[in-house]
N, CA, C, O and CB atoms as a CASP TS submission, in Angstrom:
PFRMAT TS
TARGET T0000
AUTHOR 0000-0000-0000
METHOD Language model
MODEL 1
PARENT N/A
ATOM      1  N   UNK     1       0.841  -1.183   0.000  1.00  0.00           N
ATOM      2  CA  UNK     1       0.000   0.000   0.000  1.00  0.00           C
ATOM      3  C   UNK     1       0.882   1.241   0.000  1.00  0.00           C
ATOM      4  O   UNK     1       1.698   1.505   0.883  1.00  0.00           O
ATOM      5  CB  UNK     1      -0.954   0.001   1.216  1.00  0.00           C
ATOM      6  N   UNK     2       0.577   2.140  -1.328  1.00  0.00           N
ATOM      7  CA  UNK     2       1.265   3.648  -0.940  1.00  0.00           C
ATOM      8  C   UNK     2       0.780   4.507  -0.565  1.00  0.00           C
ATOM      9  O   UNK     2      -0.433   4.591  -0.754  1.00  0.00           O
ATOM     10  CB  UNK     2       1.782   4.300  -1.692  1.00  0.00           C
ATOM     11  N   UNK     3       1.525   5.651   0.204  1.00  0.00           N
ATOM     12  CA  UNK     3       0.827   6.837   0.432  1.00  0.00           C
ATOM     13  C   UNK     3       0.452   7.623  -0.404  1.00  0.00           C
ATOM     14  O   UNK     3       1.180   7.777  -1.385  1.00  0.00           O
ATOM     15  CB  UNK     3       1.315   7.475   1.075  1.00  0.00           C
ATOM     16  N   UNK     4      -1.010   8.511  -0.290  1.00  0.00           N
ATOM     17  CA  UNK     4      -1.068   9.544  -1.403  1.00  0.00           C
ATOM     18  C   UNK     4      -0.101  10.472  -1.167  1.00  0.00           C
ATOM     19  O   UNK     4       0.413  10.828  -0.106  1.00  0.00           O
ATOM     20  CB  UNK     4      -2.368  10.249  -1.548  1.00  0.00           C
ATOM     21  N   UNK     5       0.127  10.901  -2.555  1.00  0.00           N
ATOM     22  CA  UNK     5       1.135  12.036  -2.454  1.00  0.00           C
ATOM     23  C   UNK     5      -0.061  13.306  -1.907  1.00  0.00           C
ATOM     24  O   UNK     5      -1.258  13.207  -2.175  1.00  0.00           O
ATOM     25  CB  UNK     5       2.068  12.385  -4.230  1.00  0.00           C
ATOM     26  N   UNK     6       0.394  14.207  -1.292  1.00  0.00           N
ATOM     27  CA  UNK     6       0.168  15.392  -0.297  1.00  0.00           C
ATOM     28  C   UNK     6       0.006  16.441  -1.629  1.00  0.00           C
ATOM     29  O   UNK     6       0.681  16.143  -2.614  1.00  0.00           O
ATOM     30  CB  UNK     6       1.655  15.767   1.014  1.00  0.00           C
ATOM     31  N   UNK     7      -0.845  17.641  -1.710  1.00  0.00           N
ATOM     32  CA  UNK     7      -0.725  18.660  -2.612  1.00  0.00           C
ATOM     33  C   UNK     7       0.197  19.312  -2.653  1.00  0.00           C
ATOM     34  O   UNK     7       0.632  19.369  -1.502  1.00  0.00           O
ATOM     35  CB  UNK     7      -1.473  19.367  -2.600  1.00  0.00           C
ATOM     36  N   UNK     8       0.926  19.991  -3.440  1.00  0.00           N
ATOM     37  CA  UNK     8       2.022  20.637  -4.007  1.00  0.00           C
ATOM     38  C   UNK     8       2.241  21.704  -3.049  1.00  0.00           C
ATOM     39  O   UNK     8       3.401  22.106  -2.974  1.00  0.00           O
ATOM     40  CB  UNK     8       1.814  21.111  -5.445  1.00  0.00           C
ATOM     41  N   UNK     9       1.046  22.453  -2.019  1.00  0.00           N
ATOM     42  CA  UNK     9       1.841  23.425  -1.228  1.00  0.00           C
ATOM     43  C   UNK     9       1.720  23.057  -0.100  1.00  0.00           C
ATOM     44  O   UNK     9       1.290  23.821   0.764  1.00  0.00           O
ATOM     45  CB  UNK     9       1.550  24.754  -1.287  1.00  0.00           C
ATOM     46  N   UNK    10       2.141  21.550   0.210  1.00  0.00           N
ATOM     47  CA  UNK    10       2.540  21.410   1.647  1.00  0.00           C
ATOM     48  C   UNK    10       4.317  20.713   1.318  1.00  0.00           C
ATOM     49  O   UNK    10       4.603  19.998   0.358  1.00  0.00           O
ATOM     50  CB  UNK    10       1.195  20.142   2.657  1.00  0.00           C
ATOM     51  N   UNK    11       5.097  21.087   2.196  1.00  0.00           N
ATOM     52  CA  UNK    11       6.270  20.600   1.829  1.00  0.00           C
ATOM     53  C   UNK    11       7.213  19.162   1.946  1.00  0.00           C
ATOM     54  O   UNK    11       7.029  18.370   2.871  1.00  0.00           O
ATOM     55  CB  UNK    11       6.768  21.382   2.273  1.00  0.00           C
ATOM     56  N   UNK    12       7.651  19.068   1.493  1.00  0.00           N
ATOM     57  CA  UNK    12       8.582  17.799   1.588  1.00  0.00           C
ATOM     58  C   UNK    12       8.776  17.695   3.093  1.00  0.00           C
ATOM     59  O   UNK    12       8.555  18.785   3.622  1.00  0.00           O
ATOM     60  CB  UNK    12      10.113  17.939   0.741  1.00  0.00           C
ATOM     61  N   UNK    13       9.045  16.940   3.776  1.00  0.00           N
ATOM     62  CA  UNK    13       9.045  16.259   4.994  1.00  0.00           C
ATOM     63  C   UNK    13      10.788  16.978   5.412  1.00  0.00           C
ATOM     64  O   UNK    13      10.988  17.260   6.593  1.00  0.00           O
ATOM     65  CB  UNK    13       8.777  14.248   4.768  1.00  0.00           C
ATOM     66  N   UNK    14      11.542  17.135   4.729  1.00  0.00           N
ATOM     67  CA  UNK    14      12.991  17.219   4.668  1.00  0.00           C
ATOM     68  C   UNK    14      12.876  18.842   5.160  1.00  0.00           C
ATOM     69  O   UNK    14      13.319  19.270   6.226  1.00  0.00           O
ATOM     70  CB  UNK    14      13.796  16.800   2.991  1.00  0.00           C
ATOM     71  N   UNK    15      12.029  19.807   3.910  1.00  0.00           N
ATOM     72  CA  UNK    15      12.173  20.963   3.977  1.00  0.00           C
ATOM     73  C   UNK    15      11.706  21.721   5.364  1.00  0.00           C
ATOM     74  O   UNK    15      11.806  22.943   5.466  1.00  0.00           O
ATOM     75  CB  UNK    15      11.602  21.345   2.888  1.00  0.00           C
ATOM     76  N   UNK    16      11.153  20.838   6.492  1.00  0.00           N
ATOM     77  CA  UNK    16      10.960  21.395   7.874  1.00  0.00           C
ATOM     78  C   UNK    16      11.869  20.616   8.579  1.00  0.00           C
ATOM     79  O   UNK    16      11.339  20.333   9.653  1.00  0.00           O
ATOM     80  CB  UNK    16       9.504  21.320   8.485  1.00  0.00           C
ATOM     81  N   UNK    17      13.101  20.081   8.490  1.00  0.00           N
ATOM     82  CA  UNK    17      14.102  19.697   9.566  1.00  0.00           C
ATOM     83  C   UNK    17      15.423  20.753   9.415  1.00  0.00           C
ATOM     84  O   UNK    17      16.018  21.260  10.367  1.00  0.00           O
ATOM     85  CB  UNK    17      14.584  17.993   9.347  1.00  0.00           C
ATOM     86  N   UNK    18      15.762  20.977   7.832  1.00  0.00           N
ATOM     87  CA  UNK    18      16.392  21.470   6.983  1.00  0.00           C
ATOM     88  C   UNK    18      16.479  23.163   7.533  1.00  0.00           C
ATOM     89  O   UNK    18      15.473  23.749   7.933  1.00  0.00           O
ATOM     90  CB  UNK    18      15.708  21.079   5.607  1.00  0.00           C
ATOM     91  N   UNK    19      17.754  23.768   7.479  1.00  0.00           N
ATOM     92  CA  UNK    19      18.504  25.429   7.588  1.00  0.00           C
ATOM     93  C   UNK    19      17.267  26.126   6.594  1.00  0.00           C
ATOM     94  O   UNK    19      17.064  25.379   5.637  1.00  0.00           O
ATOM     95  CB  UNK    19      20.604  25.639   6.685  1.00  0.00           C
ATOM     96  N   UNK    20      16.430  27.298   6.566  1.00  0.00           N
ATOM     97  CA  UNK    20      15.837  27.899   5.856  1.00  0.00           C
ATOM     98  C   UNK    20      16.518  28.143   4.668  1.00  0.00           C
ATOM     99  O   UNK    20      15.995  28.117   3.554  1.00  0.00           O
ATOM    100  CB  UNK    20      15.447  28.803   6.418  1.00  0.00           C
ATOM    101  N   UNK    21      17.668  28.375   4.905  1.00  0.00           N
ATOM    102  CA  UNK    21      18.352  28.933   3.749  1.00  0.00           C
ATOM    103  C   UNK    21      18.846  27.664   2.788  1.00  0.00           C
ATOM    104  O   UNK    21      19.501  27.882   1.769  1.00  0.00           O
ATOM    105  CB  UNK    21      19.641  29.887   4.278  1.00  0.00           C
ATOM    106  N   UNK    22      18.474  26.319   3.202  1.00  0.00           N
ATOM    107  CA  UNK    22      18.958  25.456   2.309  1.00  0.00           C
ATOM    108  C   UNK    22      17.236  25.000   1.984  1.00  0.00           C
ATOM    109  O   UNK    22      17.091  23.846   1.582  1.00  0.00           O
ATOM    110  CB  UNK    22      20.238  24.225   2.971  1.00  0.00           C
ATOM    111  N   UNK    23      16.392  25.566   2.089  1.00  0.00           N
ATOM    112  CA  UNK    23      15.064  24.978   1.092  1.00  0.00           C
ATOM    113  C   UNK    23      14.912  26.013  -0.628  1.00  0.00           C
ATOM    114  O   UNK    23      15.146  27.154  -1.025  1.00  0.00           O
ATOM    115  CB  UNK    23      13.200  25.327   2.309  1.00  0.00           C
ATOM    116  N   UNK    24      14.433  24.841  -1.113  1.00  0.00           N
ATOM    117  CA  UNK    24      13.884  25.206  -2.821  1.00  0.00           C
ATOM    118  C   UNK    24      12.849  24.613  -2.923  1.00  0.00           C
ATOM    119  O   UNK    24      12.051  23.957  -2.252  1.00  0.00           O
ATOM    120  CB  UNK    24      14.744  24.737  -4.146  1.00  0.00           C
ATOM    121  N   UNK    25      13.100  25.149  -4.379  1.00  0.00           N
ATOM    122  CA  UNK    25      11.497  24.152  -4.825  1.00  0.00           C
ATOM    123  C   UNK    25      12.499  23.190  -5.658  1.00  0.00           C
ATOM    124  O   UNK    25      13.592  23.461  -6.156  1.00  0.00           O
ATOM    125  CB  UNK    25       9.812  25.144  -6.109  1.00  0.00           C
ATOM    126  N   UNK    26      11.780  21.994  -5.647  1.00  0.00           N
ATOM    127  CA  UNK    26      11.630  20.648  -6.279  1.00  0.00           C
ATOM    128  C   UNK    26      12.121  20.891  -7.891  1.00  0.00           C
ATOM    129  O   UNK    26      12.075  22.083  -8.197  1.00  0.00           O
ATOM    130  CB  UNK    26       9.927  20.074  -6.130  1.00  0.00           C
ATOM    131  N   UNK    27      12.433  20.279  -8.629  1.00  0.00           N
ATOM    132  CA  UNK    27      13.105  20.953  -9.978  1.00  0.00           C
ATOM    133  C   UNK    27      11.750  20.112 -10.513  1.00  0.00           C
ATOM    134  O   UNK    27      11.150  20.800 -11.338  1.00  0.00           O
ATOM    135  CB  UNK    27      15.091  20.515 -10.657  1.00  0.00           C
ATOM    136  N   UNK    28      11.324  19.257 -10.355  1.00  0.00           N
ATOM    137  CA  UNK    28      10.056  18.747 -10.913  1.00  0.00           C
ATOM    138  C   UNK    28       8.956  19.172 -10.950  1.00  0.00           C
ATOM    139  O   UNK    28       8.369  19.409 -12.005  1.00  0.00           O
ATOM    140  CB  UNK    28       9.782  17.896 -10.569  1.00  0.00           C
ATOM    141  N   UNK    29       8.395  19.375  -9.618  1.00  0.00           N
ATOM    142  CA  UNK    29       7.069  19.464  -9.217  1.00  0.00           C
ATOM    143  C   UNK    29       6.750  21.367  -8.692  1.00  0.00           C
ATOM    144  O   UNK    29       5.761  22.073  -8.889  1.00  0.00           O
ATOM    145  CB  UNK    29       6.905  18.154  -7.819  1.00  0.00           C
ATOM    146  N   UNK    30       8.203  21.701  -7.921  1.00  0.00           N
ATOM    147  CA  UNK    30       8.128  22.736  -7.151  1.00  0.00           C
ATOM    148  C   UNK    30       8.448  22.683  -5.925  1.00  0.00           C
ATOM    149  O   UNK    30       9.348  23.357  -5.425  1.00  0.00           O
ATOM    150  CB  UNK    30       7.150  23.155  -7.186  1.00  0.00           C
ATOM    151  N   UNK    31       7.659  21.785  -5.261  1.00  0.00           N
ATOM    152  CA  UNK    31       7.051  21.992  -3.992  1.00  0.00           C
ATOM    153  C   UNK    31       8.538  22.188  -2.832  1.00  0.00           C
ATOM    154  O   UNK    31       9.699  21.875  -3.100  1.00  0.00           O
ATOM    155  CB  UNK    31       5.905  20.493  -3.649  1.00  0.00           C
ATOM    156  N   UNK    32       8.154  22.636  -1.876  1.00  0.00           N
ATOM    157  CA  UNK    32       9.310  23.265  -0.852  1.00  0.00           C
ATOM    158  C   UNK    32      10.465  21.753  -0.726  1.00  0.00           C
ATOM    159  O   UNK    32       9.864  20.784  -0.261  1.00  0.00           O
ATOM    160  CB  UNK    32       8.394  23.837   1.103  1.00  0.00           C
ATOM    161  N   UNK    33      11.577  21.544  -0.983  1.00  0.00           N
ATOM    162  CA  UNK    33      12.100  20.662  -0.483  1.00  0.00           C
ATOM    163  C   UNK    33      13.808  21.073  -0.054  1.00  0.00           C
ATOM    164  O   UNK    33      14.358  22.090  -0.478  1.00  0.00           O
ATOM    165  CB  UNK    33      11.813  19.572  -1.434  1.00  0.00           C
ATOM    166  N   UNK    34      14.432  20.133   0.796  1.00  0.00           N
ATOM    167  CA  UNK    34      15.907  20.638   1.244  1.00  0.00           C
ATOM    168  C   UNK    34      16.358  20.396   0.055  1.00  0.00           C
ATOM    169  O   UNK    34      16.295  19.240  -0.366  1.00  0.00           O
ATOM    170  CB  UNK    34      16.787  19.915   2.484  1.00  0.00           C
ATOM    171  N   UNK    35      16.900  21.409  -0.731  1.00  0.00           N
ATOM    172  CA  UNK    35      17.196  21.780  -2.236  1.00  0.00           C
ATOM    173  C   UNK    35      19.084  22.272  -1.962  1.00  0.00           C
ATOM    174  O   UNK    35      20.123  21.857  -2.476  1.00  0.00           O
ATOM    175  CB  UNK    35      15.852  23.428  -2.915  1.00  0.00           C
ATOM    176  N   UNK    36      18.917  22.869  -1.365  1.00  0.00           N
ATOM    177  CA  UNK    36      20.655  23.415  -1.414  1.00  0.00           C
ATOM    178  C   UNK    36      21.493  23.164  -0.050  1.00  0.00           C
ATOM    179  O   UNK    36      20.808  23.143   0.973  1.00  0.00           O
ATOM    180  CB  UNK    36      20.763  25.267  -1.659  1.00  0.00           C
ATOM    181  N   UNK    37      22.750  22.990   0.081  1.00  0.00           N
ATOM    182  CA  UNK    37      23.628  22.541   1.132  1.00  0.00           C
ATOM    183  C   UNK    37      23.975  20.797   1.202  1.00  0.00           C
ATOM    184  O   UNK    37      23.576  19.920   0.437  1.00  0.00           O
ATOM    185  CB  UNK    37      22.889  23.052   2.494  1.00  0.00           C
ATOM    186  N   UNK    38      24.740  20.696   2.244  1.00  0.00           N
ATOM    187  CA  UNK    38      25.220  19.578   2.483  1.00  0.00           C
ATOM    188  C   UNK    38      24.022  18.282   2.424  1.00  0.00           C
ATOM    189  O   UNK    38      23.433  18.246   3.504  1.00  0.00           O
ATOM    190  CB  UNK    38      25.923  19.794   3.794  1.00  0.00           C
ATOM    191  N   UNK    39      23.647  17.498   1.706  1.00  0.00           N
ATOM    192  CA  UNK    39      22.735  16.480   1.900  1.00  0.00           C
ATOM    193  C   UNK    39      21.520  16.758   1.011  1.00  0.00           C
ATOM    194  O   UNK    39      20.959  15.822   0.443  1.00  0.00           O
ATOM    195  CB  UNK    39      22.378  16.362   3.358  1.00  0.00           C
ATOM    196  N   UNK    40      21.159  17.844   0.896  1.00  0.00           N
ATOM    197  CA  UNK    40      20.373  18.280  -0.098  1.00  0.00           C
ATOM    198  C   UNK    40      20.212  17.570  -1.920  1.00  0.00           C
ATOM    199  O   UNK    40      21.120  17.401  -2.735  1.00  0.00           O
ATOM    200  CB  UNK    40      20.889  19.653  -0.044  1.00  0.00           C
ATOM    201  N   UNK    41      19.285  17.394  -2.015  1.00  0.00           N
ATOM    202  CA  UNK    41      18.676  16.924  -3.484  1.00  0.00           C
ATOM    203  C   UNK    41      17.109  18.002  -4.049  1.00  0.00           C
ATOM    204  O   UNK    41      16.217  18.607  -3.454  1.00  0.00           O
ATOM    205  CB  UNK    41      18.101  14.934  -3.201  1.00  0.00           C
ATOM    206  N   UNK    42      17.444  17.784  -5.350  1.00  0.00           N
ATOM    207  CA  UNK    42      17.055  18.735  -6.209  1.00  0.00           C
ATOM    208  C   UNK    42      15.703  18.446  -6.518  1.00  0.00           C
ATOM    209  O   UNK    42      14.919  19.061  -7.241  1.00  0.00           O
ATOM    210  CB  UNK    42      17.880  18.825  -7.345  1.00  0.00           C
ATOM    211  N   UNK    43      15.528  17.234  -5.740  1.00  0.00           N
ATOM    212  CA  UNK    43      13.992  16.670  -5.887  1.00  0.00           C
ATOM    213  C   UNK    43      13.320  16.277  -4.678  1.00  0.00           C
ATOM    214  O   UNK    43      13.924  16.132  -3.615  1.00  0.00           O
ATOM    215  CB  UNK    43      13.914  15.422  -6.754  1.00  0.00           C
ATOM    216  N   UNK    44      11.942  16.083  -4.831  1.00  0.00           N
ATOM    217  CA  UNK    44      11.199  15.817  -3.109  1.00  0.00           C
ATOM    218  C   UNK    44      11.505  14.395  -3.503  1.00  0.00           C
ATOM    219  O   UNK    44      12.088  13.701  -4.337  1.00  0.00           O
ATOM    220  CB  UNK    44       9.125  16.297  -2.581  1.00  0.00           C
ATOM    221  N   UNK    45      10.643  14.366  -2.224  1.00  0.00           N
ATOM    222  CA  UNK    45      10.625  12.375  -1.764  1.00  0.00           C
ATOM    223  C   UNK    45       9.966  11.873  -2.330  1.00  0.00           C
ATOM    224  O   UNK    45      10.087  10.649  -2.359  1.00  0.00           O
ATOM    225  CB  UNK    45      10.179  11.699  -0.437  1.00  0.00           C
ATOM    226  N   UNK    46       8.881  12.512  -3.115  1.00  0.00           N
ATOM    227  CA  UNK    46       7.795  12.135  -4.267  1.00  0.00           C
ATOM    228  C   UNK    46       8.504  11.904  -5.945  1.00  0.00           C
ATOM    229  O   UNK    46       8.260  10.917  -6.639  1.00  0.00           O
ATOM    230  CB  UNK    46       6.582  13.583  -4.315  1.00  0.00           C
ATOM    231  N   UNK    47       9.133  12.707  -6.236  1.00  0.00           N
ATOM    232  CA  UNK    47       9.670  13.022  -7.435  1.00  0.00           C
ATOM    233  C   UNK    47      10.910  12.568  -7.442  1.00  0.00           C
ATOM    234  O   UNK    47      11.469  12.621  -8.538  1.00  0.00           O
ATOM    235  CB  UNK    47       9.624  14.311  -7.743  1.00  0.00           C
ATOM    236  N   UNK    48      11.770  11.952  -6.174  1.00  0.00           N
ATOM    237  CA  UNK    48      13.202  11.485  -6.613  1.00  0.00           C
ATOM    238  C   UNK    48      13.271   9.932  -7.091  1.00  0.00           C
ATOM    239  O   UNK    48      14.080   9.398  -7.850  1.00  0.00           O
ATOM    240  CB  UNK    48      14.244  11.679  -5.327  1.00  0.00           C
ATOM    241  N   UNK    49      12.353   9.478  -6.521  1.00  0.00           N
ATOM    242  CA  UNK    49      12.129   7.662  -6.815  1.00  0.00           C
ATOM    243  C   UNK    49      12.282   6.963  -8.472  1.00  0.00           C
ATOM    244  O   UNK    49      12.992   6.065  -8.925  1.00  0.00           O
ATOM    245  CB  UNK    49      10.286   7.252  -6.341  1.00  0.00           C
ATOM    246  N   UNK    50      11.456   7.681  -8.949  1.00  0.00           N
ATOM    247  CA  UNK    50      11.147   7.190 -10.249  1.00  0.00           C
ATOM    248  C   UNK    50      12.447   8.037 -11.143  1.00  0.00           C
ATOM    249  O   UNK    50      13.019   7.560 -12.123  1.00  0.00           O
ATOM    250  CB  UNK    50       9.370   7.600 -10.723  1.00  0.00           C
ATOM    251  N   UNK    51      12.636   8.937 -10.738  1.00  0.00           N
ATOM    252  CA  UNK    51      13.596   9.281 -11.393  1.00  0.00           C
ATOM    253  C   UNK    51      15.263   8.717 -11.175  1.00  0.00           C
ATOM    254  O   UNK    51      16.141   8.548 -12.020  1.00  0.00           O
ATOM    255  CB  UNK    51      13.411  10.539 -11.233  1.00  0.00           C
ATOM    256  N   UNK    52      15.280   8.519  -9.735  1.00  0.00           N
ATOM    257  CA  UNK    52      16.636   7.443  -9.234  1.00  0.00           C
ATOM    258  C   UNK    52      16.492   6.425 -10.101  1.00  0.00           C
ATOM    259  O   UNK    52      17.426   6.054 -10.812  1.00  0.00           O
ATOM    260  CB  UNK    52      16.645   6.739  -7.587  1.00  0.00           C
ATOM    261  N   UNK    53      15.130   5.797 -10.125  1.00  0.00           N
ATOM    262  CA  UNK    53      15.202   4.337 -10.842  1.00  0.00           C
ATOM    263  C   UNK    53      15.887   4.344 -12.019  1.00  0.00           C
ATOM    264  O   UNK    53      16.896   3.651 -12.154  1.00  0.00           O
ATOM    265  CB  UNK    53      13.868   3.740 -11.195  1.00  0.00           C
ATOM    266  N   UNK    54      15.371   5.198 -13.082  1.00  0.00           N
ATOM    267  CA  UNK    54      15.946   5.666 -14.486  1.00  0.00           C
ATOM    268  C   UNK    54      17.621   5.776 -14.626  1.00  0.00           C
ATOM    269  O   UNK    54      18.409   5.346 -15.467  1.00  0.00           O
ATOM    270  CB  UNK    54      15.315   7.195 -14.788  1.00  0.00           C
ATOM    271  N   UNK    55      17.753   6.427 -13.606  1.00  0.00           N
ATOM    272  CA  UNK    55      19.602   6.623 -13.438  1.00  0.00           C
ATOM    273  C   UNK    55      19.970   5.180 -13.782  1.00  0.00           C
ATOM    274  O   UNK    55      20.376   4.694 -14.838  1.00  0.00           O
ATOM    275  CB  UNK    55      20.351   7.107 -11.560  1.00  0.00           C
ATOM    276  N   UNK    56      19.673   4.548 -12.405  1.00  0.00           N
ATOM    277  CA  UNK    56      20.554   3.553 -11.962  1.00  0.00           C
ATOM    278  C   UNK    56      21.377   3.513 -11.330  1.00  0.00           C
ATOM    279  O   UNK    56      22.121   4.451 -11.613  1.00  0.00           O
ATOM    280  CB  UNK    56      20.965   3.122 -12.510  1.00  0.00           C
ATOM    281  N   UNK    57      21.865   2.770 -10.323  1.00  0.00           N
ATOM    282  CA  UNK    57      22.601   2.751  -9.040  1.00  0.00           C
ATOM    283  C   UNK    57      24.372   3.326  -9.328  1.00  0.00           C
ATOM    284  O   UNK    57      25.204   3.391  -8.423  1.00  0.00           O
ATOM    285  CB  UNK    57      22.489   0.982  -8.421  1.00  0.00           C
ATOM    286  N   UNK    58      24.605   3.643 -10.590  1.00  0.00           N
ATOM    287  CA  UNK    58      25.828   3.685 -10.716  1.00  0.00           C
ATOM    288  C   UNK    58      25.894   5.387 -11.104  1.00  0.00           C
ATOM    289  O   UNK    58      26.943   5.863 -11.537  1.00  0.00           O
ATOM    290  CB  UNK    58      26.371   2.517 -11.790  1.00  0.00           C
ATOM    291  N   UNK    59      25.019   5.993 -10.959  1.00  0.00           N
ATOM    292  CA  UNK    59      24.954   7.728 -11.243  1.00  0.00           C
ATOM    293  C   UNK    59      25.465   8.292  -9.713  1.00  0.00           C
ATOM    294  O   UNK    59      24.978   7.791  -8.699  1.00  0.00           O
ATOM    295  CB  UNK    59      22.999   8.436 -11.694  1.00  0.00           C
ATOM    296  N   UNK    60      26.313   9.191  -9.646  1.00  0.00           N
ATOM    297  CA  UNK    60      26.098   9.373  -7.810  1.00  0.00           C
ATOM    298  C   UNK    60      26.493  11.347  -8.623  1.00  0.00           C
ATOM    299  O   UNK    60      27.143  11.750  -9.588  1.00  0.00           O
ATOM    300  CB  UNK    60      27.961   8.088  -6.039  1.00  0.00           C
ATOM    301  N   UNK    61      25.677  11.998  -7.563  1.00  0.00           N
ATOM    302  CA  UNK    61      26.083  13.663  -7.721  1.00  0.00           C
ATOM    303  C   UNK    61      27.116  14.008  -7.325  1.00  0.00           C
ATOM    304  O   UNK    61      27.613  13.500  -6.319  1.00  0.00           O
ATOM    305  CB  UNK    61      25.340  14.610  -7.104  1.00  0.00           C
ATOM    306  N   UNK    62      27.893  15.276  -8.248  1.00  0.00           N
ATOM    307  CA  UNK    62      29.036  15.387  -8.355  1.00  0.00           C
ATOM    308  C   UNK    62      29.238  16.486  -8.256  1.00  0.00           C
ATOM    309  O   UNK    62      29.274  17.000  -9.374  1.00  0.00           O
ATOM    310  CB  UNK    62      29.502  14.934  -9.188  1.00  0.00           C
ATOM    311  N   UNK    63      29.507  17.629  -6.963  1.00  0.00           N
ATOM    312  CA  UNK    63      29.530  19.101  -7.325  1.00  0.00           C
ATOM    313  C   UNK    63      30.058  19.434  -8.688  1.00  0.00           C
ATOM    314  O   UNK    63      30.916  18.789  -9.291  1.00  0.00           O
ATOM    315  CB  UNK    63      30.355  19.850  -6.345  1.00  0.00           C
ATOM    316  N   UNK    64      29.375  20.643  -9.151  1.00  0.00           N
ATOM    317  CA  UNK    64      29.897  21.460  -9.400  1.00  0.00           C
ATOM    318  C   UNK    64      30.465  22.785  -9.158  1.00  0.00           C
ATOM    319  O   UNK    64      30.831  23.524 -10.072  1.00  0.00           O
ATOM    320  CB  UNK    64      29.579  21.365  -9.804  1.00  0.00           C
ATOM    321  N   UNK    65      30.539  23.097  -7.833  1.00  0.00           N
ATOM    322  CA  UNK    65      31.094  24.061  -7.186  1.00  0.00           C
ATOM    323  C   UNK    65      32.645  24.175  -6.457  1.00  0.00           C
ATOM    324  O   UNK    65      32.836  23.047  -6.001  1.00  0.00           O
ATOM    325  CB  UNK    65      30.205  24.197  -6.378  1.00  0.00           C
ATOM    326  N   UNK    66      33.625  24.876  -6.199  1.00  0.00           N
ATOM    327  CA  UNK    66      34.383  24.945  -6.119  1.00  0.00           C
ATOM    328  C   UNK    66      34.098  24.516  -4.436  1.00  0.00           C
ATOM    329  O   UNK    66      33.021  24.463  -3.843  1.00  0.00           O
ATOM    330  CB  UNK    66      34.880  25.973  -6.807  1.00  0.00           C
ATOM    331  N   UNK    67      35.545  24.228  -3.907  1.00  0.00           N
ATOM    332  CA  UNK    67      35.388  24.156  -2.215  1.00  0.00           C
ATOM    333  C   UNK    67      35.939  25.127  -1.661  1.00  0.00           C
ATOM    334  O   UNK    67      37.121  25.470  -1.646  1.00  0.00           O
ATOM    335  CB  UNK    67      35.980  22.996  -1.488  1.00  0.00           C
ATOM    336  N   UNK    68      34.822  25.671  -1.088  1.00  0.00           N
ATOM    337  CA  UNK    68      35.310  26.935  -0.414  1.00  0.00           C
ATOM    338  C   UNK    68      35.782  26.632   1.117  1.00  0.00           C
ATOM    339  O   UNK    68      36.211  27.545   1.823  1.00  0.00           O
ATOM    340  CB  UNK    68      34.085  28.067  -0.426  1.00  0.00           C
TER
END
């Protein structure tokens, strides 16, 4: 059994544990999720699944930012 997904303006579960300054919106959907900083992904908990699947276990994120 899955959960329904929640409407678009309540937020990712992440984006209320998460630094204010590290929430975005979802690159998919929108909706509020921990988007920037350490641990952060560019997608909610709704929208990263199906799209992880597609990757495949051998994709891993790779800054592109310098280390400051």
């Amino acid at each position: 059994m899955t959960t329904a997904v929640p409407p678009i303006n309540e937020p990712d579960p992440s984006a209320l544990i998460c630094p204010r300054d590290q929430v975005g919106p979802c690159a998919l959907c929108g909706r509020k999720t921990h988007r920037y900083g350490r641990g952060g992904c560019p997608l909610c908990q709704w929208c990263a699944p199906p799209v992880m699947e597609q990757w495949g276990p051998d994709v891993h994120y790779i800054s592109t930012r310098g280390k400051n």
